[in-house]
N, C-alpha and C positions, 0 to 999 in steps of 0.2 A: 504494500500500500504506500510505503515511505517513498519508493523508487519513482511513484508517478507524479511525484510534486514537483521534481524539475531537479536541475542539476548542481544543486548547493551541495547537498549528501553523499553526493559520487567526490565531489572538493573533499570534503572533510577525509573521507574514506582513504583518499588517494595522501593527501597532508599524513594521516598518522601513517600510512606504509613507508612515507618518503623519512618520516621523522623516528622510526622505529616506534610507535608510540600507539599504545592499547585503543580499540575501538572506540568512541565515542557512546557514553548513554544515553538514551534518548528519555523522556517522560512527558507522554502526551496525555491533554487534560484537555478539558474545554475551556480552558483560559490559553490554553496554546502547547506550546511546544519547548521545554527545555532542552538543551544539548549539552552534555559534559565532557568537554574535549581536553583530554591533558597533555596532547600535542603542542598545545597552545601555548605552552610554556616553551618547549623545547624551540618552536616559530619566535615566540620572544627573545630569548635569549642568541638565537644567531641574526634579530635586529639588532641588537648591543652589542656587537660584536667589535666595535673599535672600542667599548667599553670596557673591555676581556683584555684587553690588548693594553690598557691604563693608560690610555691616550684618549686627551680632550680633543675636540672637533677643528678645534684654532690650532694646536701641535701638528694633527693631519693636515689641515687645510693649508701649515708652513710647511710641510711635506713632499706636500705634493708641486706646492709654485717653485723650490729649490729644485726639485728631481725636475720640471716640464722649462726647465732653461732653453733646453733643447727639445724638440716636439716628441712626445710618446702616445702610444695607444692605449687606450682604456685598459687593457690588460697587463700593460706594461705598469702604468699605474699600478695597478690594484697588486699588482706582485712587489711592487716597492715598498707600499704600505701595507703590507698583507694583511689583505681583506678578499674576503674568497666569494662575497656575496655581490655579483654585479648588478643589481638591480638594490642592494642599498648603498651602493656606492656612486650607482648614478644619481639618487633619490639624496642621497645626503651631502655627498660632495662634488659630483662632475656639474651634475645640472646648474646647482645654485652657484656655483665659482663661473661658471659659461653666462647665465643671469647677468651676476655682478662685475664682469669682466674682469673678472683677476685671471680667467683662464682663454683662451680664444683657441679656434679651430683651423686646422691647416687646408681645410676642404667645408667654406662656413655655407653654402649651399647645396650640400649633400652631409646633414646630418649625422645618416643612417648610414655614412658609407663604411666597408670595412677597413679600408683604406685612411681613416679617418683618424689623425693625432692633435693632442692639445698640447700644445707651449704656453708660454705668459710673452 
């Protein structure tokens, strides 16, 4: 019955296999639907992840403008500051440094390209 409500559940399901982490319990009532997902902590915690690492966001962010003197790729990045999650690194530091122009693109009309490195 769960399965025909659409595709959140299949999310969750697939989140704890990728997280190693116990099924989610469900407790449905007529006031709604509870979910107890203890995935959600282990999803938390590799959010924090430069957290783990005992570096502030300002330390990263001087990091990264020293190491991009010379143009590097997003991955090159993230191997410098070792941060293994690309999508919190774009979210927390590529995006907002490209924003404030402390970072600039060596290719600034193809975003998305793979070919694509930041310098200062």
């Amino acid at each position: 019955m769960i399965e025909a409500w659409g595709r959140g559940f299949d999310k969750i399901r697939e989140a704890c296999a990728k997280y190693d982490a116990p099924l989610p319990e469900y407790n449905i009532s007529a006031s709604g639907i509870m979910v107890l997902c203890k995935a959600c902590d282990k999803y938390l915690d590799l959010l924090n992840e430069d957290s783990r690492l005992g570096q502030s966001d300002q330390d990263v962010t001087k990091m990264i403008i020293a190491f991009c003197k010379q143009p590097h790729t997003a991955k090159e990045i993230m191997e410098y500051i070792k941060i293994n999650d690309r999508s919190f690194f774009r979210r927390h530091y590529l995006n907002p440094m490209i924003k404030t122009g402390q970072l600039k693109m060596t290719i600034p009309d193809k975003p998305k390209s793979g070919n694509q490195k930041y310098y200062v």
